[in-house]
C-alpha positions, -999 to 999 in steps of 0.1 A, spaced: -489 204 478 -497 164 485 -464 172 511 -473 199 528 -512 188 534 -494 152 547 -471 174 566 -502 191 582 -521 159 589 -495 143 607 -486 176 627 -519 175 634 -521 141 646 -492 150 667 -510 175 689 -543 151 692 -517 124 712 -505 155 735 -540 163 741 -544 128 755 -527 132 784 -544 161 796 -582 148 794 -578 108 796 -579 110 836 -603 140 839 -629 124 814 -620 83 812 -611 63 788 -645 52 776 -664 81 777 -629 99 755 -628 67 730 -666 70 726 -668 111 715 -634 110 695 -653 78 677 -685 99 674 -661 124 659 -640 102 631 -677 91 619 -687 125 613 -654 133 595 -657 105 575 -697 109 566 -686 150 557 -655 133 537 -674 111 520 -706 130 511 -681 161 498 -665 129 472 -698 118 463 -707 152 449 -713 148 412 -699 188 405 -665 194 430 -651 222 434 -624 233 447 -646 243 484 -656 207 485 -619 197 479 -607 215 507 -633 203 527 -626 171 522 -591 178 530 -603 196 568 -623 166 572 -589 144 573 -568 166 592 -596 170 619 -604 131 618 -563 127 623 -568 153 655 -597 130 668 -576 94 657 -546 109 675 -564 120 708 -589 91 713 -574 61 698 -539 66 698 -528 70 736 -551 52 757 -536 18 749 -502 32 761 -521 42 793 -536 12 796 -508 -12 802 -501 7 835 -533 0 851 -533 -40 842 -501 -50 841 -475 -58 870 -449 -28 868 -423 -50 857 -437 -60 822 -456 -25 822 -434 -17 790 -441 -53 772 -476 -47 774 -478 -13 761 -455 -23 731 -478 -57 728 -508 -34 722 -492 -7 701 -469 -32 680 -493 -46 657 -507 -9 647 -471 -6 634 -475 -29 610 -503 -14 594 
């Protein structure tokens, strides 16, 4: 089950970078990085408060689990391709590339 509900997340994730493209130039980048932020905090504090529970059951286990695959939607779509996008408005077109892989690089390591 741990596979498929990983398999899920990361499908999930997935779509959230494709939504990227369509609304970073219609909304901006801040005002996109500020709601998907407003939205991994209020995955996390449902996520949290459903593990804090003294009595779970098996609805506040599967909550939990919605809260990470929606807060994988809302990493994927705010925080994961504007620094991609970014590199082409700063950078001279001939180190575009370096500059995106400069900014993403280090969150490979992680």
């Amino acid at each position: 089950m741990q596979s498929v509900i990983a398999g899920v997340a990361n499908t999930v994730f997935f779509l959230g970078t494709i939504v990227t493209y369509f609304t970073i130039e219609r909304w901006g980048r801040r005002k996109l990085m500020i709601w998907t932020g407003i939205g991994c905090i209020i995955c996390i504090a449902i996520y949290l408060a459903m593990n804090s529970l003294h009595y779970q059951t098996k609805a506040t286990q599967w909550t939990s689990v919605a809260m990470v695959i929606i807060y994988e939607f809302f990493i994927g779509w705010g925080y994961m391709g504007p620094p991609w996008l970014y590199g082409g408005y700063h950078a001279k077109p001939s180190v575009t590339m370096v500059h995106a892989d400069m900014s993403q690089g280090p969150r490979s390591l992680l």
